[in-house]
C-alpha positions in Angstrom: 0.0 0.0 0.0 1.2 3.5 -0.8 1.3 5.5 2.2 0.8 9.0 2.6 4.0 11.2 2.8 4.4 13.3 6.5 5.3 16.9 6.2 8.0 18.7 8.8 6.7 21.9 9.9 8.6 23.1 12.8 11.9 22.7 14.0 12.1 24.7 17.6 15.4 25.5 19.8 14.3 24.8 23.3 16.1 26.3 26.6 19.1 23.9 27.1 20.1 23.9 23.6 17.9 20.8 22.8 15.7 20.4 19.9 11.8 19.6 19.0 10.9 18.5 15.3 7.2 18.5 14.8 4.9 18.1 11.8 1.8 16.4 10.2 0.6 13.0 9.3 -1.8 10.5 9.0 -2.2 9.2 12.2 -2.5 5.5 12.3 1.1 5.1 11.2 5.1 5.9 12.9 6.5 8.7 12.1 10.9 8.3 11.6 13.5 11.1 11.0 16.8 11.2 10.1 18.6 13.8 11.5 22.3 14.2 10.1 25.5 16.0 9.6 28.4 14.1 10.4 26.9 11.3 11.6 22.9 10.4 11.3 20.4 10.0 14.6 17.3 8.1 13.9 14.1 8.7 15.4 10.8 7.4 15.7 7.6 8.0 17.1 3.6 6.9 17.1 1.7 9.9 15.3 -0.8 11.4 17.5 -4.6 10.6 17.0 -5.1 14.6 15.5 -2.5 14.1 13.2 0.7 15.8 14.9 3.6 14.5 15.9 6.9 15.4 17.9 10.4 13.9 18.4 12.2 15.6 20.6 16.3 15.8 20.2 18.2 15.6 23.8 21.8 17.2 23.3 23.3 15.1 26.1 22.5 12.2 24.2 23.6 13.3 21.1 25.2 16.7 20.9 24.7 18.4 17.8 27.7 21.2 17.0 28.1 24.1 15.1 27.2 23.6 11.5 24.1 22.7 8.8 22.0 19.3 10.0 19.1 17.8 7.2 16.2 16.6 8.4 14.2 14.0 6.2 10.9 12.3 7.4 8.5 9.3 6.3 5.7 7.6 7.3 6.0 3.8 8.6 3.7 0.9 8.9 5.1 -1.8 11.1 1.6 -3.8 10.7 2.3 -4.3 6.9 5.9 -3.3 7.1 5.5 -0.2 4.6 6.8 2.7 4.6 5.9 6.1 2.4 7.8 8.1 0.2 10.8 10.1 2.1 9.5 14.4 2.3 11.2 16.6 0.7 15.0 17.4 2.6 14.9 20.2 4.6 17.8 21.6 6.4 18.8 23.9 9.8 21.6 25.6 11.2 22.9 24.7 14.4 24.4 28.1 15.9 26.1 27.3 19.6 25.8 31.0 21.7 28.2 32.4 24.1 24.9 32.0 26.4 24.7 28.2 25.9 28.0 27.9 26.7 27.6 29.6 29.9 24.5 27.8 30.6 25.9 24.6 30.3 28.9 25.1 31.9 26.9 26.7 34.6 26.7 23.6 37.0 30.8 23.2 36.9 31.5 26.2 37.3 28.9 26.7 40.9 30.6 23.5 41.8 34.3 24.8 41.6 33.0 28.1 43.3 31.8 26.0 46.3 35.7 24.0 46.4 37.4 27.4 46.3 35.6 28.7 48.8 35.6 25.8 51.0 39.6 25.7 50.5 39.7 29.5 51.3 37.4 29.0 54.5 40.3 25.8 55.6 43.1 28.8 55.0 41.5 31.3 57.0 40.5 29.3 59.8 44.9 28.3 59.8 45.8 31.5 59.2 43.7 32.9 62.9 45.1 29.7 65.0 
């Protein structure tokens, strides 16, 4: 059976520096996309019963760099092992901020703070004996 082909309609940056690809399909079938650049993630998810669905990308799993990534979809029937036509290629830039690299190095940086002053609070407390 020819399947209907799904459509990608939004690709979101989401606080963390993750990502959510969302679109439209027919939803009785799985919805996978390939997402590469220098190496290729593969994702797949159930389509929602109105039609949408979402596959959210987790950068500590896979951490996506600087550069262009493309993004192709299709529709999938395990029952009858099918799958539709691939949608069109569509591509997006990953841009990494001086802000997400603060944010993410955030949580070693309040860590280090807490050794220094820990060390400094062992000095002091030498230095008044």
């Amino acid at each position: 059976p020819t399947l209907p082909i799904p459509t990608l309609t939004k690709v979101v940056k989401l606080r963390g520096g993750d990502y959510a690809f969302s679109g439209r399909a027919a939803p009785e079938f799985a919805v996978s996309l390939l997402l590469s650049g220098e190496q290729t993630a593969v994702y797949s998810v159930p389509v929602n019963s109105d039609g949408t669905w979402e596959i959210k990308h987790d950068q500590d799993n896979f951490h996506l760099a600087n550069g262009n990534y493309s993004i192709i979809v299709f529709s999938f029937d395990q029952r009858a092992g099918a799958r539709s036509q691939a949608a069109p290629e569509q591509y997006f830039r990953v841009k990494v901020s001086a802000l997400d690299i603060f944010m993410s190095s955030l949580d070693s940086v309040a860590n280090w703070s807490l050794v220094i002053i820990l060390a400094l609070g062992v000095l002091l407390t030498i230095l008044t004996l």
